[in-house]
C-alpha positions, -999 to 999 in steps of 0.1 A, spaced: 0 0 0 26 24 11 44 20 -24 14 31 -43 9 59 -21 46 70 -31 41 64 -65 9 81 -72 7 105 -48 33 114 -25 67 111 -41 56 106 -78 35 133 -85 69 158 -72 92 141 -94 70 144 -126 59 179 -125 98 184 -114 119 162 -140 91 155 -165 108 118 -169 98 108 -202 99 68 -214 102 48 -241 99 9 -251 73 5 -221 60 -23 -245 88 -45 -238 77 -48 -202 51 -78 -195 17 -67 -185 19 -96 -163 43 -120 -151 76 -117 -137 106 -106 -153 138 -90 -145 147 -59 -153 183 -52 -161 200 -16 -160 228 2 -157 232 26 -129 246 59 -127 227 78 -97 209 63 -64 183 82 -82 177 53 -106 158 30 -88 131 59 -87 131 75 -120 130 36 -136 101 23 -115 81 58 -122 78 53 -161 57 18 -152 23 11 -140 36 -21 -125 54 -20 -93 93 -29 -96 109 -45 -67 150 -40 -57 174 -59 -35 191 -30 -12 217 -33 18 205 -42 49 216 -10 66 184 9 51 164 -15 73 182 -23 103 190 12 117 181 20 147 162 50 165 133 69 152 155 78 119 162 39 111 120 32 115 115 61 89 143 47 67 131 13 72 89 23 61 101 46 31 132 19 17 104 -12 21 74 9 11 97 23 -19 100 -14 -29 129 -24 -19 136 -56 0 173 -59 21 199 -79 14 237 -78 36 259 -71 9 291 -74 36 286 -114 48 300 -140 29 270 -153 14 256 -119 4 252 -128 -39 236 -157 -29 211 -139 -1 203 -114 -35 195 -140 -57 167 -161 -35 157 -130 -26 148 -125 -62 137 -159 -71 111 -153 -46 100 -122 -58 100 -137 -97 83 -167 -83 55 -144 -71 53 -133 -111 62 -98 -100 92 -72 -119 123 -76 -103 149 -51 -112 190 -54 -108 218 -33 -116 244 -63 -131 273 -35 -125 270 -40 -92 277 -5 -83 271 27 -97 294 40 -124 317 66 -114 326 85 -147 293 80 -171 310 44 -184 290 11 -187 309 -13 -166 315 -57 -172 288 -71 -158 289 -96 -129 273 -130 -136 241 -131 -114 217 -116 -136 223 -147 -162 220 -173 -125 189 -161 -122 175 -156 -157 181 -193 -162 170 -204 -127 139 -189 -129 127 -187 -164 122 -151 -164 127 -129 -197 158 -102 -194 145 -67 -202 175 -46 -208 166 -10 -192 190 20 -200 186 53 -177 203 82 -191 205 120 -171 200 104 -136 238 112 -130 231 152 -141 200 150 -115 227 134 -89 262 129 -98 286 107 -79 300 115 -46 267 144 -45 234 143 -31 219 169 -57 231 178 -94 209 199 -116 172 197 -132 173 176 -164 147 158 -177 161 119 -171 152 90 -204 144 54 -196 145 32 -224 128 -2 -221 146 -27 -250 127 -60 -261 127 -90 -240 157 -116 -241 150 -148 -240 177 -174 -226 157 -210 -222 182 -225 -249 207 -224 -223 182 -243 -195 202 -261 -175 234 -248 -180 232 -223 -148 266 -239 -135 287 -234 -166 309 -202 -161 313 -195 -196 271 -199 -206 273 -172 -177 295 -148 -185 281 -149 -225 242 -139 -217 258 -114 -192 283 -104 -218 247 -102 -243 227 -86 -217 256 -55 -211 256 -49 -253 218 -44 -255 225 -23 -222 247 -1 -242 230 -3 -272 200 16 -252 222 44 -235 250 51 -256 276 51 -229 313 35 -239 318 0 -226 350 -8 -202 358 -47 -201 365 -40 -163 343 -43 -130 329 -9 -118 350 -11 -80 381 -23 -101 375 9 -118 366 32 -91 396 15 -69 418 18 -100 405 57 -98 411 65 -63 447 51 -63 455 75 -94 434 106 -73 458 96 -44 491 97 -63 482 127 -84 475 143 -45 509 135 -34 527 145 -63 513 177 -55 525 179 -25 557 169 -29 559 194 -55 546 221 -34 569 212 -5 600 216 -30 583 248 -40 579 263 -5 618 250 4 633 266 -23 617 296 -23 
């Protein structure tokens, strides 16, 4: 109930006549019946602007921390994170993928939307990132049809490393369904894996235009912040030498 009170008229309403989101390829998504909806991710504003375009609710796997804080801020965080359609998941135990993915398979097995970010993180720089394998586990453990889902301006509307960016008006593009129940059965062979995620990423990009790196997103971003760091202390040492000869 709560979610369709965001939707419709709490939360929904603000960012439409705010950020006028506008859609396309809402076809592609089932009427009924689960599916998964893949996406790359660029903002934490993504997981509103994608469900917003639909008339169906879209469910997401998000760290447990949202739920599981406590005082009168962690109950808030906890009603508006569950009612926003989002269930938790502890993405720091050992176990977490595999915590995300029955997670999911429940949620699929209730014939409901089920959407997943297969970068694993948001992107950093604007880049579509390799995705990681568990988006093609679950597509062939369940059944459900892959809709690749591309969000483009959600990083203008919040850019990394900021809670607010500018006004733009953010695109979701819905692509036709892919289908992978040639490969039933062959959930445990790495390579069957990595090729429908490898399939899944190209439509991905297809829809948003970004450039493709053949690299994990935190590879990337560590990759990133070592470079930031040396780049810091060149300057330092530079500006030390600076300051002792002067």
């Amino acid at each position: 109930m709560l979610y369709w009170f965001l939707k419709w008229i709490a939360l929904g309403p603000v960012l439409r006549l705010i950020f006028r989101p506008q859609a396309s390829g809402v076809e592609h998504v089932p009427e009924e019946g689960s599916a998964i909806l893949a996406s790359n991710h660029l903002s934490y504003t993504d997981w509103m602007f994608m469900p917003l375009t639909l008339t169906r609710r879209v469910t997401f796997v998000a760290k447990a921390e949202y739920f599981t804080t406590p005082g009168l801020k962690g109950w808030f965080q906890k009603k508006f994170f569950s009612g926003a359609g989002q269930v938790p998941i502890d993405r720091g135990g050992a176990n977490a993928a595999e915590g995300a993915l029955r997670s999911a398979k429940d949620i699929l097995a209730r014939g409901e939307l089920f959407g997943i970010y297969p970068e694993g993180t948001r992107s950093h720089d604007g880049k579509l990132y390799r995705g990681k394998t568990g988006v093609a586990r679950l597509a062939l453990e369940t059944g459900a049809p892959v809709v690749p889902v591309a969000v483009v301006g959600t990083d203008v509307v919040a850019p990394p490393g900021k809670k607010f960016g500018s006004v733009t008006r953010p695109i979701v593009r819905f692509g036709p369904p892919l289908d992978f129940s040639r490969y039933e059965g062959m959930e445990n062979d790495r390579y069957i894996l990595r090729s429908i995620t490898d399939e899944i990423m190209y439509e991905i990009m297809r829809l948003s235009g970004q450039e493709y790196v053949d690299m994990y997103a935190s590879a990337a971003k560590e990759q990133s912040k070592k470079h930031d760091d040396e780049a810091r202390r060149l300057e330092r040492e530079a500006a030390a030498e600076e300051k002792k000869a002067s």
